[in-house]
C-alpha positions as a printed NumPy array, in Angstrom:
array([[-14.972,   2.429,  26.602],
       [-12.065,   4.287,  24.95 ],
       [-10.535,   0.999,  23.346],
       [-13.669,   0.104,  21.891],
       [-14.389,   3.817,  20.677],
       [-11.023,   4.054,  18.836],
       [-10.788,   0.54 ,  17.573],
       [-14.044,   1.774,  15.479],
       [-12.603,   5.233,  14.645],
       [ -9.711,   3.373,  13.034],
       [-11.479,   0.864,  11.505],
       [-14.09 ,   3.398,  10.135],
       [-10.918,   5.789,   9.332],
       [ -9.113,   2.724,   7.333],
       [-12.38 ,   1.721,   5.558],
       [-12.679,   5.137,   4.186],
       [ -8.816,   5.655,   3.175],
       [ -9.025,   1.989,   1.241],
       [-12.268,   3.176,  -0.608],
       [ -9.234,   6.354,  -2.21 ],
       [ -7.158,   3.18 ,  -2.841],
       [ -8.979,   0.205,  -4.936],
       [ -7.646,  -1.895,  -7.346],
       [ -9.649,  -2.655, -10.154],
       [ -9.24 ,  -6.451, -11.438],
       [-11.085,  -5.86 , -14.778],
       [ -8.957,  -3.154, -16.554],
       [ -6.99 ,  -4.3  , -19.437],
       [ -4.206,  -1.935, -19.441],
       [ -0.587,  -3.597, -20.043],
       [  0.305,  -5.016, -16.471],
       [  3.319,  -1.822, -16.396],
       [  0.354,   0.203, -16.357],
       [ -1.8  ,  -0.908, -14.179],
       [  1.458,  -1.059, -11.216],
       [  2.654,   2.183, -12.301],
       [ -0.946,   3.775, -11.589],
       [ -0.873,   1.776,  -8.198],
       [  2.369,   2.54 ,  -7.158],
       [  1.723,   6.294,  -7.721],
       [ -1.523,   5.979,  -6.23 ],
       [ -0.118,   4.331,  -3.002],
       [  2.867,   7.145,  -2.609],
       [ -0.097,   9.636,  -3.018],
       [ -2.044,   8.128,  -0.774],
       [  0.617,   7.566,   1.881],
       [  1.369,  11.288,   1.377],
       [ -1.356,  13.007,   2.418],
       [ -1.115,  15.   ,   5.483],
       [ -4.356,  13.776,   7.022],
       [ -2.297,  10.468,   6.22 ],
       [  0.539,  11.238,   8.217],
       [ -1.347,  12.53 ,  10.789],
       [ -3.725,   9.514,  11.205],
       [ -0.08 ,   7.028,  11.405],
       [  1.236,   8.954,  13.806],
       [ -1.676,   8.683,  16.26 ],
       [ -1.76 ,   5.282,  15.625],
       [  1.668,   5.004,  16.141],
       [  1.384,   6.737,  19.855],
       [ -2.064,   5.341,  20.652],
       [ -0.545,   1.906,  20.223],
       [  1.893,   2.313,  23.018],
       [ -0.255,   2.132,  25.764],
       [ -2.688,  -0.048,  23.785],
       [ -1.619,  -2.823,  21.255],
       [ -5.136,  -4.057,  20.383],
       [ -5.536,  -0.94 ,  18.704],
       [ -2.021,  -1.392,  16.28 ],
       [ -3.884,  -4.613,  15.94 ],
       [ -7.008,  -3.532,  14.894],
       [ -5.073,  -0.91 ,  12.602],
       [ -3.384,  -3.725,  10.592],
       [ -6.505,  -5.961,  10.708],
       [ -8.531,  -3.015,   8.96 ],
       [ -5.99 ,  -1.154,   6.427],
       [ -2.641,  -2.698,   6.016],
       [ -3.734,  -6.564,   5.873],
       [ -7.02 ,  -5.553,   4.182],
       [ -4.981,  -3.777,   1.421],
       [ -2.119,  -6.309,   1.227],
       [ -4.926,  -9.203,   0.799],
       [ -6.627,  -6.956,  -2.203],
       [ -3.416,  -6.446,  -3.886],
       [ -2.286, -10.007,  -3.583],
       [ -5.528, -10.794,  -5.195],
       [ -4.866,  -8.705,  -8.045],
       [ -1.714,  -9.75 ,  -8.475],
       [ -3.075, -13.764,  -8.51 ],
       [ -5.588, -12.552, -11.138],
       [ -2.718, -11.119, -13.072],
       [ -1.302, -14.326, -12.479],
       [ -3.669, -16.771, -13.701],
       [ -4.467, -14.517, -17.121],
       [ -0.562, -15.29 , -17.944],
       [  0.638, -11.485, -17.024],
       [  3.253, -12.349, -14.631],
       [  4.473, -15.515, -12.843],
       [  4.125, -15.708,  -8.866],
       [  4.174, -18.392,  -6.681],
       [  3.427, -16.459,  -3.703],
       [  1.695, -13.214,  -4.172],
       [  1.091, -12.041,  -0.663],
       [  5.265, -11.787,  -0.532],
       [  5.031, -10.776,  -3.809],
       [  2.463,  -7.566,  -2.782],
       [  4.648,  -6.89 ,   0.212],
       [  8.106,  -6.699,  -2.034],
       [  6.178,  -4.278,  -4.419],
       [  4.772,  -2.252,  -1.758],
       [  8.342,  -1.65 ,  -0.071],
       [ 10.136,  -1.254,  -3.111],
       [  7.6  ,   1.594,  -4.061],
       [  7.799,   3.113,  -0.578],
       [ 11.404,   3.221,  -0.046],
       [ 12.881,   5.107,   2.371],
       [ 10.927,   7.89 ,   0.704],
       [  8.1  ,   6.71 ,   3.264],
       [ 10.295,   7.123,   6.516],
       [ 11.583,  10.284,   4.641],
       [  7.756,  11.702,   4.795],
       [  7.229,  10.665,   8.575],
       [  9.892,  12.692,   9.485],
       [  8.723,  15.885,   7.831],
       [ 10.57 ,  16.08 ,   4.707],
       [  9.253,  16.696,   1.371],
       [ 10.168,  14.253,  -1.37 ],
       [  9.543,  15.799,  -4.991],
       [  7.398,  14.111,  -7.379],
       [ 10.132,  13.374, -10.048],
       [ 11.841,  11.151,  -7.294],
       [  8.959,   9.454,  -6.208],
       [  8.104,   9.054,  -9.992],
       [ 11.92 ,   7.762, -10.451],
       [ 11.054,   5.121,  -7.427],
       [  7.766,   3.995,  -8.649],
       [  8.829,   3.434, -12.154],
       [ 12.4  ,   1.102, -11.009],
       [  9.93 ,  -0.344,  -8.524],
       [  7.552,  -1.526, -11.66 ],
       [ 10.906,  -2.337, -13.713],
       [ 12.227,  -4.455, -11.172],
       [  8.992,  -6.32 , -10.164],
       [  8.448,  -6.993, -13.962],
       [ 11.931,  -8.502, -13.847],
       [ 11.318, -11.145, -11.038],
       [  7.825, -11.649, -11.855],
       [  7.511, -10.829, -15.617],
       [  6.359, -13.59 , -18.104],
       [  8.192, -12.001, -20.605]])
């Protein structure tokens, strides 16, 4: 049926857009540098107009069907939240930063390096790359701060 034939377009859709996004656990940059090249790599992502394209049909399909918002979030954002949270515990347990709960802790990164930046973009206007560069490096700076072993 329909449902069943776009629950496995998005899931097939959000599988391919997190293979553009991994996080690699065994890089030894400094932990600034290794969020830095995430949070870039995120905006980037999130950018793409195949990107907003994809969240917009979500977005619409969802209103007459929730499973598939459901199936959406089960696939991509969850997925990706769950992957970043495990980076961040790795980070944790080597002594790079200090977080009791790291799925919050992903989410509060995430949003910070989103801002409304992210909104801005759904609504059609273009953000320049020295302001999301400005967002992504106060998001690292302030992240370091409430997390930071140093």
């Amino acid at each position: 049926d329909k449902r069943a034939l776009f629950t496995a377009a998005v899931e097939l859709k959000c599988d391919q857009m997190r293979g553009q996004f991994s996080i690699d656990h065994e890089t030894k940059p400094a932990i600034s540098d290794q969020l830095t090249a995430i949070g870039h790599a995120m905006n980037a992502f999130l950018s793409r107009p195949e990107m907003l394209q994809f969240d917009r049909r979500i977005a619409a399909e969802t209103e007459s069907n929730p499973d598939i918002g459901l199936a959406f979030l089960k696939a991509g954002p969850w997925r990706m939240r769950n992957d970043f949270s495990a980076f961040l515990a790795h980070a944790a347990e080597h002594g790079q930063l200090s977080i009791e709960d790291t799925d919050l802790a992903a989410e509060q990164f995430v949003s910070l390096c989103k801002g409304i930046g992210d909104l801005e973009r759904r609504f059609g206007k273009h953000l320049s790359k020295e302001r999301d560069d400005k967002r992504v490096a106060s998001a690292v700076r302030l992240f370091l701060k409430a997390y930071g072993t140093i």
